[in-house]
C-alpha positions in Angstrom: 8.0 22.5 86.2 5.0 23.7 85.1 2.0 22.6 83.3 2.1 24.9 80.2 5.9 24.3 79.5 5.4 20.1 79.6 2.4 20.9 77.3 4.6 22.8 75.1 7.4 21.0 75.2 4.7 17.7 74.1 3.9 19.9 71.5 7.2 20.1 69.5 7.6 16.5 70.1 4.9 15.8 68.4 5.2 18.5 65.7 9.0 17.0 64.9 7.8 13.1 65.2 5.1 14.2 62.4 7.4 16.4 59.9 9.9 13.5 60.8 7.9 11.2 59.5 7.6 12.9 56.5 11.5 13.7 55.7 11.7 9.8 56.2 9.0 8.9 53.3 9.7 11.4 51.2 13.3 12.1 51.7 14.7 8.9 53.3 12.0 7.2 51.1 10.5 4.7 53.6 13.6 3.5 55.4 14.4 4.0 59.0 16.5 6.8 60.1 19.4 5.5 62.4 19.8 9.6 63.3 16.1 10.1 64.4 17.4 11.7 67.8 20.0 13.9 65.9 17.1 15.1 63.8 14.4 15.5 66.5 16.9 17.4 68.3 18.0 20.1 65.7 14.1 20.1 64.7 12.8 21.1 68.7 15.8 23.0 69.6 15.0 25.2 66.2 11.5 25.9 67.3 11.9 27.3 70.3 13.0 24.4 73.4 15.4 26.9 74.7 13.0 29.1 75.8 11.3 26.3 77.7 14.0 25.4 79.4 16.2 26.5 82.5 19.1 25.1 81.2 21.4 25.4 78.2 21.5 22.6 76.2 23.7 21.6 72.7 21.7 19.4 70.2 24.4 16.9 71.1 23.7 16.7 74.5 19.8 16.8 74.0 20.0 14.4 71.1 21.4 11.4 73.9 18.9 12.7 76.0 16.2 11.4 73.6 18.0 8.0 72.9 17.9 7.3 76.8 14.2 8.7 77.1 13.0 6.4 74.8 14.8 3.6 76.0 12.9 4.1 78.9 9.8 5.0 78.4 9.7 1.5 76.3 11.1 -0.1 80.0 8.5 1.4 82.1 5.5 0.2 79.4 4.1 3.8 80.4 0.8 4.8 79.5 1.4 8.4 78.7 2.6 8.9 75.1 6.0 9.3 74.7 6.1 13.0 73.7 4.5 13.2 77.2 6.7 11.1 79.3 9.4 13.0 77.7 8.6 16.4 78.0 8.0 15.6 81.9 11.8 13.7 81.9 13.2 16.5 80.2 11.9 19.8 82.9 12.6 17.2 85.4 16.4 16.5 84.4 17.6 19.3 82.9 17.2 22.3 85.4 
């Protein structure tokens, strides 16, 4: 796991939590979407994760992936942000 690629990786997180903020104002119109994961999935896995990554992922796959990550970074009361804590869970777990 290096660095750079968790950097990266927190990066598109954070990139698809902002443009996803905006499909659900302006598109959702200010309700919650129940698909967030689905969405951040297709979003990160469009620009670029795969080439980040060791392993081959579906959106599927990686879309559960984000459910359970944020179910626990809420456990674990981390301190890192959760685009953080994730990008380090997900070069960790999926090799």
């Amino acid at each position: 796991m290096t660095h750079e690629n968790v950097s990266r990786i927190e990066t598109l997180l954070s990139q698809a939590g902002a443009a996803h903020h905006e499909y659900e104002q302006n598109i959702l119109k200010g309700e919650f979407d129940q698909n967030w994961s689905t969405w951040y999935a297709e979003y990160i896995m469009h620009h670029g994760l795969s080439d980040l990554l060791d392993a081959k992922i579906t959106a599927g796959q990686l879309s559960q992936f984000l459910i359970q990550s944020n179910e626990s970074h809420k456990n674990q009361n981390s301190k890192q942000s959760w685009a953080e804590y994730t990008a380090q869970k997900m070069l960790e777990s999926l090799k």
